[in-house]
C-alpha positions as CSV (number, residue, x, y, z in Angstrom):
1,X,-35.6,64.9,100.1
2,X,-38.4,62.4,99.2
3,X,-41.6,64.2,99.3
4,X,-44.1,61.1,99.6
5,X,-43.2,57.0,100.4
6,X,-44.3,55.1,97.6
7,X,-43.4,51.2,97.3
8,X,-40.2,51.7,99.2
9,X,-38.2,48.2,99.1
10,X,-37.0,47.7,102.6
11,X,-36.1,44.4,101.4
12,X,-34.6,44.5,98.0
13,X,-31.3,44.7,98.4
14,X,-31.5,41.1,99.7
15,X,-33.3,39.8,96.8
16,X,-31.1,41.4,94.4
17,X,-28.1,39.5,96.5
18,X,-29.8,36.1,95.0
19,X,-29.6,37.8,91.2
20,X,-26.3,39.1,91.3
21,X,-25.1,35.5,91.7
22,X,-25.7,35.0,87.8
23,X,-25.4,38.7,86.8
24,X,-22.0,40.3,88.6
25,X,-19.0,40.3,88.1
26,X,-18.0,39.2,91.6
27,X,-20.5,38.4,94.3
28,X,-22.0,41.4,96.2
29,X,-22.0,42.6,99.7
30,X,-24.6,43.0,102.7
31,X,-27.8,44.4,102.2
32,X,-28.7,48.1,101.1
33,X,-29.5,50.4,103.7
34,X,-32.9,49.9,105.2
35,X,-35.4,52.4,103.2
36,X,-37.7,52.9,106.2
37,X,-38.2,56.5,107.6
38,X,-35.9,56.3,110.0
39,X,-33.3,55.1,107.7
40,X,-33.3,58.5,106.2
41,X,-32.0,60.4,109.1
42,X,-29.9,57.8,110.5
43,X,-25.9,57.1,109.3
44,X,-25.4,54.0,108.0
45,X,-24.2,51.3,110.0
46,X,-20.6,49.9,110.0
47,X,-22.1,46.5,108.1
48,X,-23.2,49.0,105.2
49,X,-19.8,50.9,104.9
50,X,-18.3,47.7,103.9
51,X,-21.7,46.6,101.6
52,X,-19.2,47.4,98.4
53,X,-16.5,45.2,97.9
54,X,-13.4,47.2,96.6
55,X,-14.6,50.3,97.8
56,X,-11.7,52.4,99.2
57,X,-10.8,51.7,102.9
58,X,-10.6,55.7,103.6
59,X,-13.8,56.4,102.9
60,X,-14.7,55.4,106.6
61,X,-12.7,57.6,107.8
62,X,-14.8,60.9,105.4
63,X,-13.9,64.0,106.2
64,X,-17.6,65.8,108.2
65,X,-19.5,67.3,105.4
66,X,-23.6,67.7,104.2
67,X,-25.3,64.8,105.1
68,X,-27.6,64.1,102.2
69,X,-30.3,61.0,101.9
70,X,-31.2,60.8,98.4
71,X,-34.4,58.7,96.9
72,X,-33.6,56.4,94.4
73,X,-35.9,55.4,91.7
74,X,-35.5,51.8,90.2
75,X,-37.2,49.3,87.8
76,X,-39.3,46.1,87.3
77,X,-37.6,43.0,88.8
78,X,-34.4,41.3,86.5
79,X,-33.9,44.4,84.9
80,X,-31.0,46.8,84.7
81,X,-32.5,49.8,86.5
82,X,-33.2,47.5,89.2
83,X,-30.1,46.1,89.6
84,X,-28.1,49.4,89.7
85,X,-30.4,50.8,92.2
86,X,-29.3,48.1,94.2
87,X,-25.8,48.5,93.8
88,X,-25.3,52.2,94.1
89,X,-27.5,51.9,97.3
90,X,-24.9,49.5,98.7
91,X,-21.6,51.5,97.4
92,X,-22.7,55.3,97.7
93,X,-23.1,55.0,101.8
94,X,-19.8,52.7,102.2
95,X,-17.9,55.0,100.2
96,X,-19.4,58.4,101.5
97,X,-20.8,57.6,105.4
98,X,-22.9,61.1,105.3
99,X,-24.6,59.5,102.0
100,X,-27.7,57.5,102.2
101,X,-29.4,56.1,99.0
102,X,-33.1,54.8,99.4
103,X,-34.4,52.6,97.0
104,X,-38.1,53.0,95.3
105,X,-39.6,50.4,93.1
106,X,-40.7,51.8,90.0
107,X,-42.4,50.5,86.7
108,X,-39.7,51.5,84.8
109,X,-38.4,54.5,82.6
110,X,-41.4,56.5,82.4
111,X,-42.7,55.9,85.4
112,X,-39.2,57.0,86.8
113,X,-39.0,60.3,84.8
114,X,-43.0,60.9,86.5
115,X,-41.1,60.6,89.6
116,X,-38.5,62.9,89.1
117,X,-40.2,65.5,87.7
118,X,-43.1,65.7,90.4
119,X,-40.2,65.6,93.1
120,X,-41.5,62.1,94.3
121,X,-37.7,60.9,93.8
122,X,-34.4,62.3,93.5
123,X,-32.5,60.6,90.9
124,X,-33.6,57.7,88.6
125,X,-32.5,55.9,85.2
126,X,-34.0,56.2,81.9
127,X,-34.0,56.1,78.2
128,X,-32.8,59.2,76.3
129,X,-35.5,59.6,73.8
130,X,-38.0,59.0,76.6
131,X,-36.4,61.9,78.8
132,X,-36.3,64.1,76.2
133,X,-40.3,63.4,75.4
134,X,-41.1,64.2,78.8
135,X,-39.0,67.4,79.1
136,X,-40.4,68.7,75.5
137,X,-44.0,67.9,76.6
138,X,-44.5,65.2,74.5
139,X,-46.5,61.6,74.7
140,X,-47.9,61.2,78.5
141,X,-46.3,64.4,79.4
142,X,-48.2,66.7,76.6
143,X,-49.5,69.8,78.6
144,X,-47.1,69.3,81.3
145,X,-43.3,69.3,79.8
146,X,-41.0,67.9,82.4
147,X,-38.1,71.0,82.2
148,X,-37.5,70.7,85.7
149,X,-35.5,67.0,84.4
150,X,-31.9,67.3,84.3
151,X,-29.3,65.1,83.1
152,X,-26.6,63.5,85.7
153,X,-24.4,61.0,83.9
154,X,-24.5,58.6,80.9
155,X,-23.9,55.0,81.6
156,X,-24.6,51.3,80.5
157,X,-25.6,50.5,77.1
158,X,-29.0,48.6,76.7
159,X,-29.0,45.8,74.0
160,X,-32.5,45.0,71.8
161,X,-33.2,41.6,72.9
162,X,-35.1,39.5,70.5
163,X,-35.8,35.8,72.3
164,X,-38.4,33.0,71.5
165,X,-38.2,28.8,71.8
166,X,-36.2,26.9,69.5
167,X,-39.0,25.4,67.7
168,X,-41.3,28.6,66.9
169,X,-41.6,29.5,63.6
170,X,-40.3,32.8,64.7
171,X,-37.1,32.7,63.1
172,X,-36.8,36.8,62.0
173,X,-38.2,39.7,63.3
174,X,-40.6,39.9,60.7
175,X,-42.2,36.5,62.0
176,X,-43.2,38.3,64.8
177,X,-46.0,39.0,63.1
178,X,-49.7,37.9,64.2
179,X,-47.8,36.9,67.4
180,X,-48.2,37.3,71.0
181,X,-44.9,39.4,72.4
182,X,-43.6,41.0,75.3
183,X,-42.7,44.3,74.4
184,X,-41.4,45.2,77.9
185,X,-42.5,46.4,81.4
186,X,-45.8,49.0,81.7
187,X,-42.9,51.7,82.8
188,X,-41.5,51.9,79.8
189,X,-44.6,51.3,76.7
190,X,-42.9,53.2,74.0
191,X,-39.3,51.7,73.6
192,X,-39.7,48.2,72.1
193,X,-42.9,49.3,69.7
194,X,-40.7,52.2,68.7
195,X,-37.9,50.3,67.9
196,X,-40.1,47.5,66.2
197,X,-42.0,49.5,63.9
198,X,-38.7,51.9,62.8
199,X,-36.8,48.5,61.9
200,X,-40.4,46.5,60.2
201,X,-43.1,48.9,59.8
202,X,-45.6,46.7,62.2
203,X,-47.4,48.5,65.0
204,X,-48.3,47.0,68.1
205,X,-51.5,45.7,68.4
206,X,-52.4,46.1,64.9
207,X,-49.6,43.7,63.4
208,X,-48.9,41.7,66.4
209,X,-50.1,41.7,70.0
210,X,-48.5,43.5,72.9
211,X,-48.0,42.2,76.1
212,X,-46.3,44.9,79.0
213,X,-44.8,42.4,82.3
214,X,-41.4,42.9,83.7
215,X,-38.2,40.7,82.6
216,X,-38.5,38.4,85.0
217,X,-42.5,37.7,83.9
218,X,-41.8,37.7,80.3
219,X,-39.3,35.0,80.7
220,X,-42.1,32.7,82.9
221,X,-44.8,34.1,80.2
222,X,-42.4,32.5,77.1
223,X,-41.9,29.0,78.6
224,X,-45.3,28.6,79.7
225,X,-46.4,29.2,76.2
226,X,-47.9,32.5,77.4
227,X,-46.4,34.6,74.7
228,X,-44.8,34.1,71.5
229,X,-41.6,36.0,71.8
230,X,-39.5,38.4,74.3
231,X,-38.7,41.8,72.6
232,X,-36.8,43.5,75.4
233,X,-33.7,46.5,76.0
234,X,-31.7,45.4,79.0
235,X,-28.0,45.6,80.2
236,X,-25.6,42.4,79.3
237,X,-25.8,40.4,81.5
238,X,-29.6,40.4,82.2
239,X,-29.9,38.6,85.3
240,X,-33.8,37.6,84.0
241,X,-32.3,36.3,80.6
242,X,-29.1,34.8,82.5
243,X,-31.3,32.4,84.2
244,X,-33.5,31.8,81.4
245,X,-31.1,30.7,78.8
246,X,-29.3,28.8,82.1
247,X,-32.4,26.9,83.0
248,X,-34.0,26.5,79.5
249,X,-31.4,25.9,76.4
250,X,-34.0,25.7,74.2
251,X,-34.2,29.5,74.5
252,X,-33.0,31.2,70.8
253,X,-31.9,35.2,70.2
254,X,-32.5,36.3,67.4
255,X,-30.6,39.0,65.1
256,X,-31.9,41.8,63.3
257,X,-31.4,42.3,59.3
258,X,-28.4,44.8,58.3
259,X,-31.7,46.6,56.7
260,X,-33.8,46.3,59.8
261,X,-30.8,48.0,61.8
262,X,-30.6,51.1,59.5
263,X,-34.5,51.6,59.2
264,X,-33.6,51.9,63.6
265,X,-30.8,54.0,63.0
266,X,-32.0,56.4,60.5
267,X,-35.0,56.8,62.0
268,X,-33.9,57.5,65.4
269,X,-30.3,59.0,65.0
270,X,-30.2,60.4,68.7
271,X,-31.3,57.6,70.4
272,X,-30.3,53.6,68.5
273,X,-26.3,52.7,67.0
274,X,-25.7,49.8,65.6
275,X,-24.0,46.9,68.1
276,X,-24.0,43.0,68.7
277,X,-24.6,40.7,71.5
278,X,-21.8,39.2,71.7
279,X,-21.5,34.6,71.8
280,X,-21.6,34.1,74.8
281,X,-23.4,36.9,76.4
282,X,-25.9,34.0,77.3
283,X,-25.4,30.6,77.3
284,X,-27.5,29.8,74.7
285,X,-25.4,32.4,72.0
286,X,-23.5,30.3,70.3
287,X,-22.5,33.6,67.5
288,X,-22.6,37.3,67.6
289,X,-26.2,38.7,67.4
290,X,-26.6,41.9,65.6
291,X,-28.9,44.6,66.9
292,X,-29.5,48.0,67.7
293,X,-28.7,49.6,71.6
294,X,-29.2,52.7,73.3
295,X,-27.3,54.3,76.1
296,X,-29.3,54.9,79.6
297,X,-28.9,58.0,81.9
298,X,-29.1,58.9,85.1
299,X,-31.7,62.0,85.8
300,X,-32.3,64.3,88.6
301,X,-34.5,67.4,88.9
302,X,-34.1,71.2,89.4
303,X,-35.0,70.9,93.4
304,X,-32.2,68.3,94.2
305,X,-29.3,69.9,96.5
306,X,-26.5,70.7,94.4
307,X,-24.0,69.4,96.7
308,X,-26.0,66.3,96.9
309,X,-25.4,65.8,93.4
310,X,-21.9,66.9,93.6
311,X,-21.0,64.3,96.2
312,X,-23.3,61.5,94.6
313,X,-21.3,62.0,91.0
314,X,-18.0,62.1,93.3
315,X,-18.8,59.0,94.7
316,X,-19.9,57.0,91.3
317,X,-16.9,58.5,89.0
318,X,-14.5,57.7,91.8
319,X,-15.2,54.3,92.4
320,X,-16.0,52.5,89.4
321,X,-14.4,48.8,89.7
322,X,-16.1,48.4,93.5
323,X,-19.3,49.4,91.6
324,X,-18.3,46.8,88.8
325,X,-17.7,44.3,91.5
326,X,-21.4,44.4,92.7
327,X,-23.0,44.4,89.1
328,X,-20.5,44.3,86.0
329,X,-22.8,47.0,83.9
330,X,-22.4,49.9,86.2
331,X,-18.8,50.0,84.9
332,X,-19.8,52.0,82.2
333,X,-20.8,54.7,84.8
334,X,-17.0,56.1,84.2
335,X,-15.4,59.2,83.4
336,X,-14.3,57.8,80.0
337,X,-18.5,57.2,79.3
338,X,-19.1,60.9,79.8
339,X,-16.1,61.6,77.7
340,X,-17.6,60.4,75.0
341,X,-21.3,61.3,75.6
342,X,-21.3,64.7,77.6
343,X,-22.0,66.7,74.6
344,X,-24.5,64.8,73.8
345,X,-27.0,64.6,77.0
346,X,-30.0,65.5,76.2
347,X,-31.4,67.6,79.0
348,X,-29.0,70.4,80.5
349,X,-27.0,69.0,83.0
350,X,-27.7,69.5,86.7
351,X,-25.2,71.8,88.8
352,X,-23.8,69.6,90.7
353,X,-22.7,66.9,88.1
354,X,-21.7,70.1,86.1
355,X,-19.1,71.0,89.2
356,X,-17.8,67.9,89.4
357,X,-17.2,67.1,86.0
358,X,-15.5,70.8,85.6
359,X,-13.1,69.4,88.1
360,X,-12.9,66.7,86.0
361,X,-11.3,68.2,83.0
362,X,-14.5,67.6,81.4
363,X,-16.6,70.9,81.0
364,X,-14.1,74.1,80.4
């Protein structure tokens, strides 16, 4: 199904190996499948089928079926799109042998949604307020509405991150500004000086100074004195701000106001609740840090094979714990999420996630 290669990581899943060793739950498996060509119209091998640890021993022995090889769009490096891109790529095949999942670097959530909707990827994670700009026709995508988008599942929840040094004077939000922050990767521009100006007033690069780099550059960019501050929404635990706070204690959160979390709140109902990062989340968190989080999504478009989606909902609702096992935040990828959140989607949902969660109980 993927139209055109773009950054393919042939490589990542090893990489991400390294990272789950402070992030998981439990340590992961092999590698993902290979995201050459030939990948793509080849089964996975017999080391791949057992890439997920936990996953249910009769899925080798999968009834014949559509073989489908889906392209998945991922993040910037240390954060959570990234990381469940990598995991899903090692469960969905060892789970489902005539599943293959090939894994495209991306810049992040808008960069993902651009993807999806010019068929350059299959499915792909991303914010909820961002998805719905894009399919109303708003921001980047004015002129060119992305209703082609469709929703999949809900998932993880992604916590406001707020980190600077021990001894800045950055001791509030507020203090933030005339500073130099990282308000997140280029993929994603909108979320962090969204979220910042709703909770202080300030606008980016007006009362403070941007800076767009991915987690794992923002935490280099704060300890070399680069920027001032880390503003950041990631899954808990961030493997970029898990080693961090592991190498550096000096490394401080910081919480937001009861006021600043209601300006968030009221002023973006459909997208922020309330919620804390809890002690302990990172070494350095010695008491619960308020803030504001939003849950993530995973998105398809019109043109993806509704058995394809069928199968790859099957294979994530089914198997949640050996999906836990490789990265701890795809446990929120559960029946009991959608639940709570179907209603709520915010882009119709796609066929195939619609059939499966009708057999579900879910959709009457």
């Amino acid at each position: 199904m993927f139209r055109k290669n773009r950054r393919m990581l042939t490589a990542m899943a090893l990489a991400v190996c390294t990272a789950f060793t402070a992030a998981c739950s439990s340590g992961a498996g092999t590698a993902a499948p290979e995201t050459t060509k030939e990948a793509q119209t080849q089964a996975p091998s017999e080391t791949e089928k057992e890439a997920a640890p936990g996953a249910e021993s009769e899925a080798a022995a999968a009834p014949e079926g559509q073989r489908h090889s889906l392209t998945m769009a991922s993040g910037t490096n240390g954060g959570v799109f990234y990381m469940l891109a990598a995991a899903y790529s090692q469960l969905i095949p060892s789970v489902n042998p005539n599943m293959t999942i090939n894994v495209e670097a991306s810049a992040g959530t808008n960069e993902n949604l651009a993807l999806l909707s010019s068929y350059e990827a299959d499915v792909s994670f991303a914010n909820p307020g961002d998805a719905l700009s894009a399919y109303e026709g708003k921001r980047e995508f004015e002129g060119k509405a992305a209703t082609n988008l469709r929703a999949v599942m809900s998932g993880n929840m992604n916590y406001f991150h707020v980190m600077t040094l021990e001894d800045s004077p950055i001791k509030t939000l507020e203090d933030i500004k005339g500073r130099k922050v990282s308000v997140g990767p280029t993929g994603a521009p909108y979320i962090m000086p969204e979220i910042i100006e709703a909770a202080t007033g300030f606008v980016v690069n007006e009362d403070y100074t941007g800076e767009w780099m991915s987690h794992d550059q923002a935490a280099e960019a704060l300890i070399n004195g680069d920027i001032d501050a880390i503003c950041a929404t990631n899954a808990i635990p961030s493997s970029a701000y898990s080693s961090l706070t592991a190498a550096h204690p000096d490394v401080v959160f910081i919480s937001l106001t009861e006021q600043e979390i209601n300006n968030v709140t009221t002023k973006h109902p459909q997208s922020y609740v309330p919620t804390v990062i809890k002690a302990g989340a990172y070494s350095t968190i010695k008491e619960d840090t308020p803030t504001v989080g939003l849950r993530v999504l995973m998105f398809t478009n019109d043109q993806v094979d509704e058995d394809a989606i069928y199968q790859l909902t099957k294979a994530i609702m089914e198997n949640t714990e050996a999906a836990e096992a490789i990265y701890a935040p795809a446990a929120d990828y559960c029946l009991e999420t959608q639940k709570e959140s179907i209603d709520s989607y915010p882009l119709p949902i796609h066929p195939g996630a619609e059939k499966y969660y009708r057999e579900a109980g879910l959709i009457q």
